[in-house]
Legacy VTK file of the C-alpha trace (Angstrom):
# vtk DataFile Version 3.0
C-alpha trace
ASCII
DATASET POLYDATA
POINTS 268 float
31.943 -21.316 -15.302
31.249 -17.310 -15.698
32.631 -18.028 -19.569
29.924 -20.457 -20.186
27.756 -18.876 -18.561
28.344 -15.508 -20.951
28.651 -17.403 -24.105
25.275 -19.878 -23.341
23.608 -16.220 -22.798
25.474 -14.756 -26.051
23.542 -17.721 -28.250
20.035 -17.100 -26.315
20.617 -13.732 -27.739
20.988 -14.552 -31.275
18.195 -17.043 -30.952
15.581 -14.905 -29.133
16.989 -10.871 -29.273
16.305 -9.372 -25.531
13.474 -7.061 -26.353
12.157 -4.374 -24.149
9.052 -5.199 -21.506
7.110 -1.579 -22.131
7.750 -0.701 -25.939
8.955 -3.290 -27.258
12.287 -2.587 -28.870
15.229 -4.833 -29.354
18.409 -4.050 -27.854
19.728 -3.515 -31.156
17.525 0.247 -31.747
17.439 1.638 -28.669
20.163 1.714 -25.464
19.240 -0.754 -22.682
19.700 0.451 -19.004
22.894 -1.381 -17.348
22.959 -4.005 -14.922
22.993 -3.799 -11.357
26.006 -3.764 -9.725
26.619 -7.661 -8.462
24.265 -8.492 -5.244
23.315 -11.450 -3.794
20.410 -12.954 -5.955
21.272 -11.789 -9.401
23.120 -14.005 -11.565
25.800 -12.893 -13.659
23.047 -13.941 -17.106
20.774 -11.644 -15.661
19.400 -9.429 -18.507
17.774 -5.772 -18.265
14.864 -5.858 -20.602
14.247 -2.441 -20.656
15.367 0.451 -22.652
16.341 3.668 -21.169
13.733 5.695 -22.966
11.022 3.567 -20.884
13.508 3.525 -17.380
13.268 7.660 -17.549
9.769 7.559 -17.681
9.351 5.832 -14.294
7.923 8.450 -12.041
7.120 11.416 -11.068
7.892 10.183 -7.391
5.164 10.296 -4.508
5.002 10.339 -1.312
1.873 9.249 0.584
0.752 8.168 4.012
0.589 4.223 5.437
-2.183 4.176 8.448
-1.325 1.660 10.978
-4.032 2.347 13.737
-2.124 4.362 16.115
-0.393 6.758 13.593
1.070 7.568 10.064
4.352 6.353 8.657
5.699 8.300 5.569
5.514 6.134 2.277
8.033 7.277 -0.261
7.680 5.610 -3.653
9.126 6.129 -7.116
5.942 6.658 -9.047
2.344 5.861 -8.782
1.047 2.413 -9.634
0.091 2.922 -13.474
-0.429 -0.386 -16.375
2.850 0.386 -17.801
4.706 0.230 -14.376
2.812 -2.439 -13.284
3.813 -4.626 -16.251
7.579 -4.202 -15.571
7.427 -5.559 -11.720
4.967 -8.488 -13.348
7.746 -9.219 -15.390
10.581 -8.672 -12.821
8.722 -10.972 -9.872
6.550 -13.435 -12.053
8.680 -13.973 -15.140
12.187 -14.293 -13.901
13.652 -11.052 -15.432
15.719 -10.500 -12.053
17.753 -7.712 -13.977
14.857 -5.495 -13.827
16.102 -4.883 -10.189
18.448 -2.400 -11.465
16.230 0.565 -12.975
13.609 -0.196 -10.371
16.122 0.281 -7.528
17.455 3.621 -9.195
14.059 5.299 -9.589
13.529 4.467 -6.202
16.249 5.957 -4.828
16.652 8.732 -7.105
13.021 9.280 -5.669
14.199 8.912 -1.789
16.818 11.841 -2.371
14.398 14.024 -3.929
11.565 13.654 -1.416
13.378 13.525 1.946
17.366 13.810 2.336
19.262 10.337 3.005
19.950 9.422 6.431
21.757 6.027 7.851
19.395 3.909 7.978
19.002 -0.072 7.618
16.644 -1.398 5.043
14.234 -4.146 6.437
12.215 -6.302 3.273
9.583 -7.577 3.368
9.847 -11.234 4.062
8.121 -14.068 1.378
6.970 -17.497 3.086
9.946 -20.165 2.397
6.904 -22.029 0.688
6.310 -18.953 -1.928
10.283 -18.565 -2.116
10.970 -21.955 -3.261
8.396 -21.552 -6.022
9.579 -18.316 -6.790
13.350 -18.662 -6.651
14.009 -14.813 -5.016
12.344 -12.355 -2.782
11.919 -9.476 -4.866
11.286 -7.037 -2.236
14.837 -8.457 -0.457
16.587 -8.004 -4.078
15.268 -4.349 -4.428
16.280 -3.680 -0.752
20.321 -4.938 -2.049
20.498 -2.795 -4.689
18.783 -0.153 -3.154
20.952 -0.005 -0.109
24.376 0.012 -2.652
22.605 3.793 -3.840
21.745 4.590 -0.530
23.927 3.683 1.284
22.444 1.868 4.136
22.399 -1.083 5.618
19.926 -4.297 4.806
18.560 -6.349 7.704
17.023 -9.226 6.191
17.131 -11.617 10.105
14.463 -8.788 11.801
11.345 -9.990 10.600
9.771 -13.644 9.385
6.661 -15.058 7.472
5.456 -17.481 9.630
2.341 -18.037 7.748
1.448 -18.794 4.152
-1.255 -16.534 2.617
-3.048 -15.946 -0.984
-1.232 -14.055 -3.145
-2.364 -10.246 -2.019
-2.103 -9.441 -5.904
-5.379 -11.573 -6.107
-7.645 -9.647 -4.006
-8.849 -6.173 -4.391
-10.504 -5.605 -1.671
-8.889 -3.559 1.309
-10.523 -5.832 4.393
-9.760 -8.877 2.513
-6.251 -8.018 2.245
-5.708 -6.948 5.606
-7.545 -9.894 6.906
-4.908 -11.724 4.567
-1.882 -11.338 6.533
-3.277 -11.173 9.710
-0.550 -12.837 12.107
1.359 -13.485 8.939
4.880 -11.845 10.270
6.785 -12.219 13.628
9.986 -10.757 14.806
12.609 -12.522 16.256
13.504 -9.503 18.490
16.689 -10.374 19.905
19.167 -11.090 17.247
23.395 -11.615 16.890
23.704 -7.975 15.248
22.427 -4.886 16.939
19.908 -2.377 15.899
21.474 0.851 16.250
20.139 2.576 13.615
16.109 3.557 12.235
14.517 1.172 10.214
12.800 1.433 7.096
10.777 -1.166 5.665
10.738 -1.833 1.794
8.433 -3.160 -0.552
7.817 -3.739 -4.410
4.270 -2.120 -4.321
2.277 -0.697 -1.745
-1.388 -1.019 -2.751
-3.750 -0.290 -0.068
-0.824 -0.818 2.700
-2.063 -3.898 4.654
1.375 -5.714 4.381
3.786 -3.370 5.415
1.044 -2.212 8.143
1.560 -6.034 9.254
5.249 -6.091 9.050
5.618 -2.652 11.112
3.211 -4.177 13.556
5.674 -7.102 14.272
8.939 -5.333 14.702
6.888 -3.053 16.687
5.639 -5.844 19.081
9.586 -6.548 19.180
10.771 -2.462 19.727
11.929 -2.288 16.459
9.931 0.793 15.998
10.394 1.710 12.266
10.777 5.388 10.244
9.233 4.936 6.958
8.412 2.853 4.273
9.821 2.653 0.364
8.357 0.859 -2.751
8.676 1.254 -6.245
5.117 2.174 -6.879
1.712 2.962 -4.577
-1.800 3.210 -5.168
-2.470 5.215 -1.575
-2.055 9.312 -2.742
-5.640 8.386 -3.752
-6.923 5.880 -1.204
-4.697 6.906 1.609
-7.880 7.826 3.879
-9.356 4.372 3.480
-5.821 2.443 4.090
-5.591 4.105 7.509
-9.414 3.555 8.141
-9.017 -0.672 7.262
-5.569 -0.214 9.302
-7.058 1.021 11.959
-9.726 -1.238 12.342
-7.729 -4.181 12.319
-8.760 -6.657 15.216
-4.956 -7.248 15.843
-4.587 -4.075 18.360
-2.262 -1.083 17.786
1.867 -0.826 17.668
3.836 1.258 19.515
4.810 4.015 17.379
7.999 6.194 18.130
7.141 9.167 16.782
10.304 10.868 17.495
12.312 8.620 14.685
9.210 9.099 13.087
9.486 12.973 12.846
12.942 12.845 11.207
11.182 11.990 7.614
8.848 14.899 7.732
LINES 1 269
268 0 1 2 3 4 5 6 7 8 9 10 11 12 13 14 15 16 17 18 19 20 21 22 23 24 25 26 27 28 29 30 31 32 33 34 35 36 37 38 39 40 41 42 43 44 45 46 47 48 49 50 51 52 53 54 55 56 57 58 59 60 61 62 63 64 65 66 67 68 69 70 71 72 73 74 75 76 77 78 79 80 81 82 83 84 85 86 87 88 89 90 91 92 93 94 95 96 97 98 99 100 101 102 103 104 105 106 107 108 109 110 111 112 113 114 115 116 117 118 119 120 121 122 123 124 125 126 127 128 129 130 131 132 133 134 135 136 137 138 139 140 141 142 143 144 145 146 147 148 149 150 151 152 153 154 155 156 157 158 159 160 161 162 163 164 165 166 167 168 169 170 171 172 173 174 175 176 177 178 179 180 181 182 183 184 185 186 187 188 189 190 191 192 193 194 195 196 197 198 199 200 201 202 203 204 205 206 207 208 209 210 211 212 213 214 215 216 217 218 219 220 221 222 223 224 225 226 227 228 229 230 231 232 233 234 235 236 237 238 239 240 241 242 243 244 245 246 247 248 249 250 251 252 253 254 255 256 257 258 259 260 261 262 263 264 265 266 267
């Protein structure tokens, strides 16, 4: 099956040359980044369509602040949300090029070493409705939280935290309120589950825009004590807005978490 597999991918190639998402060069003129090591959710004729020139550009890394009405949680991302970045994780979540995983996960935690040393943690994505899954065949942020946690290493607990409610896409609405009204009541923890949680938790997301989805997502484990340390993405948009994310955050109509801001001070 693999052998298919490889040579059905082989004759795509010949047909229609992988190219690369940001400059456009075939494979053929300029070195292409490797693939991720194997994780669940890539398949083995997953494709990296981007060269490295373009994957050492990602950055610099940031680090910002996510309001969530009672406090601040850390926000450590790989770069700033800029077109060219922006175009990659359009391609990587809208236009099936799952491979784009691996660079993305490699800034990021290239990123998380330089800004704050590595402790053991366990990575918590952020969950997609099964309705939005089904359409879109992976959870990206659950993909980048995999790979991630194979450079990290940590731990990936993807059975802490549901989507119990289908909302817009929060790509589709630019305004703060309107995307914190959004996913209002849109996540619920479980609390109690087979495996243990003896370790921080750090919530992880493709972009972080103005913050009201991981603010929602902290908010349930919260409700559950599952108090959580930080958050990652690949890019952000808050080192310039972060005033006005805590400001919507905290005016949320959905009442404050319990922060623990003793595993909280370990990331400062």
């Amino acid at each position: 099956m693999r052998g298919v597999a490889l040579l059905w991918q082989a004759l795509l190639d010949l047909w229609a040359p992988v190219t690369c998402v940001v400059c456009g060069c075939p494979w053929t003129e300029a070195g292409f980044c490797a693939a991720a090591s194997a994780s669940r959710g890539l398949r083995i004729w997953d494709e990296v369509p981007l060269c490295r020139r373009c994957a050492a550009g990602i950055g610099p890394p940031c680090r910002a602040v996510v309001g969530t009405g009672t406090g601040d949680l850390p926000l450590l991302a790989a770069t700033e949300t800029t077109a060219v970045i922006a175009g990659v994780i359009h391609a990587w979540k809208y236009h099936g090029q799952r491979g784009l995983v691996g660079p993305l996960a490699a800034a990021l935690a290239k990123s998380v070493r330089l800004l704050h040393p590595w402790e053991g943690c366990d990575l918590v994505p952020v969950p997609l409705h099964p309705r939005r899954l089904r359409a879109r065949g992976f959870n990206q942020s659950a993909l980048l939280a995999r790979v991630l946690a194979l450079h990290l290493g940590a731990g990936v607990r993807e059975d802490l935290v549901a989507r119990v409610r289908a909302t817009a896409q929060q790509a589709r609405l630019s305004d703060p309120e309107a995307r914190m009204g959004n996913v209002v009541r849109a996540f619920r923890s479980p609390g109690c589950t087979a495996r243990p949680v003896d370790r921080p938790l750090v919530v992880v997301d493709d972009v972080v825009t103005s913050g009201a989805t991981v603010v929602e997502v902290v908010r349930a484990l919260s409700a559950a004590d599952l108090p959580v340390v930080a958050v990652l993405a690949i890019a952000t948009s808050l080192p310039g807005q972060g005033a006005r994310a805590a400001k919507v955050a905290a005016a949320s109509p959905e009442g404050d978490h319990v922060a623990n801001k003793a595993a909280r001070a370990q990331w400062r």
